[in-house]
Backbone as ProteinMPNN parsed JSONL, in Angstrom:
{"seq_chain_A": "XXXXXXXXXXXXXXXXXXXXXXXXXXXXXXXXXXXXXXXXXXXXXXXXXXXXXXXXXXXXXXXXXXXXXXXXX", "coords_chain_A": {"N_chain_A": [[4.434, -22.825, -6.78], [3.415, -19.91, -4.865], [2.086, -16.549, -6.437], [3.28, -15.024, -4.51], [5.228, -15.109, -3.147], [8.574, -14.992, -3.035], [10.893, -15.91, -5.391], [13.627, -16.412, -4.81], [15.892, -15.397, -2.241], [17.233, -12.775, -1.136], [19.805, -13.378, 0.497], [20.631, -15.707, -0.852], [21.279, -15.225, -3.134], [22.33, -12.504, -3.686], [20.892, -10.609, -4.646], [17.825, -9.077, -4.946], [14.531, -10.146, -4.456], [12.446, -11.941, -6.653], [9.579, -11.877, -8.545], [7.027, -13.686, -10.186], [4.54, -12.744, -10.992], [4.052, -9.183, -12.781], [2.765, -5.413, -12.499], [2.558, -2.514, -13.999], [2.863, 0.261, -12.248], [1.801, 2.673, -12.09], [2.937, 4.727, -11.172], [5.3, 7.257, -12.878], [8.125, 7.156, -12.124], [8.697, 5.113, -10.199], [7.916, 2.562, -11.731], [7.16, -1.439, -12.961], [5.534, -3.121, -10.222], [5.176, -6.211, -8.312], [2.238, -8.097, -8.43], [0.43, -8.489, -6.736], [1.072, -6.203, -4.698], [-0.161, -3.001, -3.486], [-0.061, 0.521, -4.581], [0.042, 3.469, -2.263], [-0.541, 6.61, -1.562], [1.81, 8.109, 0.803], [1.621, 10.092, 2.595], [-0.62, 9.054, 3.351], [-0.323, 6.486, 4.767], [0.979, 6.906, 6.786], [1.815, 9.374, 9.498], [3.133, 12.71, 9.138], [4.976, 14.748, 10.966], [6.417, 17.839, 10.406], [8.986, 19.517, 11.66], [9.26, 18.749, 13.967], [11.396, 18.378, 16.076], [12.339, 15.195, 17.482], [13.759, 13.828, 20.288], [16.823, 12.421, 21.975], [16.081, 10.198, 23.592], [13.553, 9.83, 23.123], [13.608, 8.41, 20.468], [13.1, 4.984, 20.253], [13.062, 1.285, 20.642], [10.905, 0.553, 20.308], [7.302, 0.637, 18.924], [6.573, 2.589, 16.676], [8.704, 3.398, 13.509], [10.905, 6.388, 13.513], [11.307, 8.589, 10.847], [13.263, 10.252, 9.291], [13.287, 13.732, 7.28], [15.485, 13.691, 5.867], [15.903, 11.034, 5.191], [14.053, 10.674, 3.275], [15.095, 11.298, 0.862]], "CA_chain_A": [[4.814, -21.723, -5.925], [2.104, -18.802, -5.15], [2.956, -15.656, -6.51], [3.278, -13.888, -3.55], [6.511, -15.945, -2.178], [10.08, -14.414, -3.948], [11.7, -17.031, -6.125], [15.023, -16.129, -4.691], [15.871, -14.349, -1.55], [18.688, -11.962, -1.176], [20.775, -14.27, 0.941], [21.118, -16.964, -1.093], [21.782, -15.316, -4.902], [23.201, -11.136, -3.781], [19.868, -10.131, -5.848], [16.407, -9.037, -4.329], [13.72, -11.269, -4.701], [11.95, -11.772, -8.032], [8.223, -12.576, -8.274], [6.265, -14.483, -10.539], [4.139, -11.883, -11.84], [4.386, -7.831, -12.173], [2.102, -4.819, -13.208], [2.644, -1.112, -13.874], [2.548, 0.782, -10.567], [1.09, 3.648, -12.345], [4.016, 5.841, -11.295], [6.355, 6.864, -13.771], [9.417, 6.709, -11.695], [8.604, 3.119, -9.827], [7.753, 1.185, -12.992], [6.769, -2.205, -12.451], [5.235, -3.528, -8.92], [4.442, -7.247, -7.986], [0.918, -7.808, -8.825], [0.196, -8.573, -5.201], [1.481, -5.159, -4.127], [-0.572, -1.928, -3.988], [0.45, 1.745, -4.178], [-0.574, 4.221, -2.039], [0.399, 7.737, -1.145], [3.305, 7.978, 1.67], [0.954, 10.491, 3.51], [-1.811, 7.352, 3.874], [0.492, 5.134, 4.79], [1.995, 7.429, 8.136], [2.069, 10.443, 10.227], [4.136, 13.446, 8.862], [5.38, 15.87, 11.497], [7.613, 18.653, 10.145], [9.628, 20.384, 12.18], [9.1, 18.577, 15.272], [13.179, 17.49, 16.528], [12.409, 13.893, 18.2], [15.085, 13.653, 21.677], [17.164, 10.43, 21.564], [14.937, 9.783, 24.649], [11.824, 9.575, 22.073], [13.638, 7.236, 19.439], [13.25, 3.39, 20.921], [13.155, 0.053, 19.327], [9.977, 0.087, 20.185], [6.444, 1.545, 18.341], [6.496, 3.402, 15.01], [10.047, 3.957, 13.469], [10.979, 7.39, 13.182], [12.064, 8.385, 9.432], [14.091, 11.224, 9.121], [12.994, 13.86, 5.913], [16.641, 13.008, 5.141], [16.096, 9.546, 4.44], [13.468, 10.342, 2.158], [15.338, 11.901, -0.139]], "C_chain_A": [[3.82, -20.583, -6.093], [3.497, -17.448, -5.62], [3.55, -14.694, -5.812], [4.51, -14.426, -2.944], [7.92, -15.856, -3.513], [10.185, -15.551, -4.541], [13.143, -17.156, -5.834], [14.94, -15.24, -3.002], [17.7, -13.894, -1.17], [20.0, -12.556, -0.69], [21.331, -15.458, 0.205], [21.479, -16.157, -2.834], [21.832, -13.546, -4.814], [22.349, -10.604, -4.04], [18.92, -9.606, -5.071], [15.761, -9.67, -5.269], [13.02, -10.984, -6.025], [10.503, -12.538, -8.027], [7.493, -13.045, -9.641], [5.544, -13.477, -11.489], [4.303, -9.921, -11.639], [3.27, -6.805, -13.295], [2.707, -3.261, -13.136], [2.282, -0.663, -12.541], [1.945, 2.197, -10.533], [1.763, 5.034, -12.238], [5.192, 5.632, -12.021], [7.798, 5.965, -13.068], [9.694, 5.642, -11.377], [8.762, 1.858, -10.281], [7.3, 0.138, -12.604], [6.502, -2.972, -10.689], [4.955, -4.855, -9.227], [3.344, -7.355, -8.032], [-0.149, -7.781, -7.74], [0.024, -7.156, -4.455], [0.306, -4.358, -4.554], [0.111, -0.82, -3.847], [-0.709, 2.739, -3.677], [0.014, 5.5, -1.607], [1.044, 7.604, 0.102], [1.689, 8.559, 2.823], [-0.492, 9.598, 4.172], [-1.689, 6.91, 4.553], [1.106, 5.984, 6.75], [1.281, 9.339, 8.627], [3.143, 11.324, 9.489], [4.006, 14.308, 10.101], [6.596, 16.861, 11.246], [7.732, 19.918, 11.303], [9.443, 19.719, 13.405], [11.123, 17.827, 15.528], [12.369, 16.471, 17.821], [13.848, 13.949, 18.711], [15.599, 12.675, 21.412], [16.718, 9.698, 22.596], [13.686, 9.156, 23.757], [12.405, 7.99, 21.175], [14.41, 6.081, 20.409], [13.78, 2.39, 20.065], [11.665, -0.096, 19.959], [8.421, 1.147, 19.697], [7.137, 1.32, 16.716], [7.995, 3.569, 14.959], [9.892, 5.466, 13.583], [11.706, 7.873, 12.014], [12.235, 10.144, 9.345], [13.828, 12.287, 7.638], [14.21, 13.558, 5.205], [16.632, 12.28, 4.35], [15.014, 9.302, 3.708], [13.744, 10.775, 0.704], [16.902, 11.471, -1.043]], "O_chain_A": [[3.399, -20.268, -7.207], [4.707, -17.299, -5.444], [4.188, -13.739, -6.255], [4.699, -13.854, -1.87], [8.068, -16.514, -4.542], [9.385, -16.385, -4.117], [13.852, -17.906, -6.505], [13.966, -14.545, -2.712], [18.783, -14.465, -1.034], [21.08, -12.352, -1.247], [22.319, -16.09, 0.579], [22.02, -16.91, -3.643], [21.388, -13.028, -5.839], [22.63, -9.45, -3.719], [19.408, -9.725, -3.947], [16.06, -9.829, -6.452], [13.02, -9.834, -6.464], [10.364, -13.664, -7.549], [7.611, -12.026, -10.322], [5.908, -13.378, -12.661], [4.61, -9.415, -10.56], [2.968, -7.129, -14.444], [3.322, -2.929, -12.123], [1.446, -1.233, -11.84], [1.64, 2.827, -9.521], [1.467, 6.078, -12.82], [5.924, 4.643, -12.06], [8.293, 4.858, -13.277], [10.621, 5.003, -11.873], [9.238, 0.79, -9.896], [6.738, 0.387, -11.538], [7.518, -3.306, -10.08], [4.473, -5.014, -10.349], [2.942, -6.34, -7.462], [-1.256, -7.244, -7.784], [-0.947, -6.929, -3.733], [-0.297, -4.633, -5.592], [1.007, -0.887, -3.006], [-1.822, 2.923, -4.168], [1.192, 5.434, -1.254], [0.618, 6.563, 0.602], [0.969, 7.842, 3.517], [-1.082, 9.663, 5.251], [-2.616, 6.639, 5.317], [1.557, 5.296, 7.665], [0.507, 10.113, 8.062], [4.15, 10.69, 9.171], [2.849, 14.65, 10.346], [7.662, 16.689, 11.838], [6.972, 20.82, 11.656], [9.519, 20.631, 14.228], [11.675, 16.862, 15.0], [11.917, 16.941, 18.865], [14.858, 14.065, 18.017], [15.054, 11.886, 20.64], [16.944, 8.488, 22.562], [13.102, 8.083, 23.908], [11.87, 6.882, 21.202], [15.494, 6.058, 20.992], [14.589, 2.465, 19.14], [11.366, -1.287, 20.043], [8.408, 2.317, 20.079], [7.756, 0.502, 16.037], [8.629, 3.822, 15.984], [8.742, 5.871, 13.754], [12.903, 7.592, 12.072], [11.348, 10.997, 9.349], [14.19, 11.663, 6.641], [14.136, 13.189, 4.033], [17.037, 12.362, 3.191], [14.733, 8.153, 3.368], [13.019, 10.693, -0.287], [17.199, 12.063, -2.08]]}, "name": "protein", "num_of_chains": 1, "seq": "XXXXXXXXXXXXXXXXXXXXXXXXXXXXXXXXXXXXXXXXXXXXXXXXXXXXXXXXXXXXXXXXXXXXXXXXX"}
């Protein structure tokens, strides 16, 4: 089995998946990552717009999600 393919997946054993190998993620809080995985800052990774109120016209199912600062916290 490569290490990049869970050993388990959530449906079949309640759990999230478990991988094969794992390394420090370099952030305290995170702790171990999959060795596969990288970390990178959030702001890299996306668009921040603060303060803009998205219509419920704007949010689709389709494109970019839209993530709420709510739900990053």
């Amino acid at each position: 089995m490569s290490t990049t393919e869970p050993v388990d997946t959530l449906e079949t054993t309640g759990a999230y998946s478990k991988y094969d190998e794992y390394e420090e993620s370099g952030v305290e809080w995170l702790g171990e990552i999959p060795t596969h995985w990288e970390t990178i800052r959030l702001n890299w990774a996306a668009d921040y717009i603060n303060g803009y109120m998205f219509s419920p016209d704007e949010r689709g199912d389709e494109g970019l999600p839209i993530i709420r600062i709510a739900q990053l916290t």
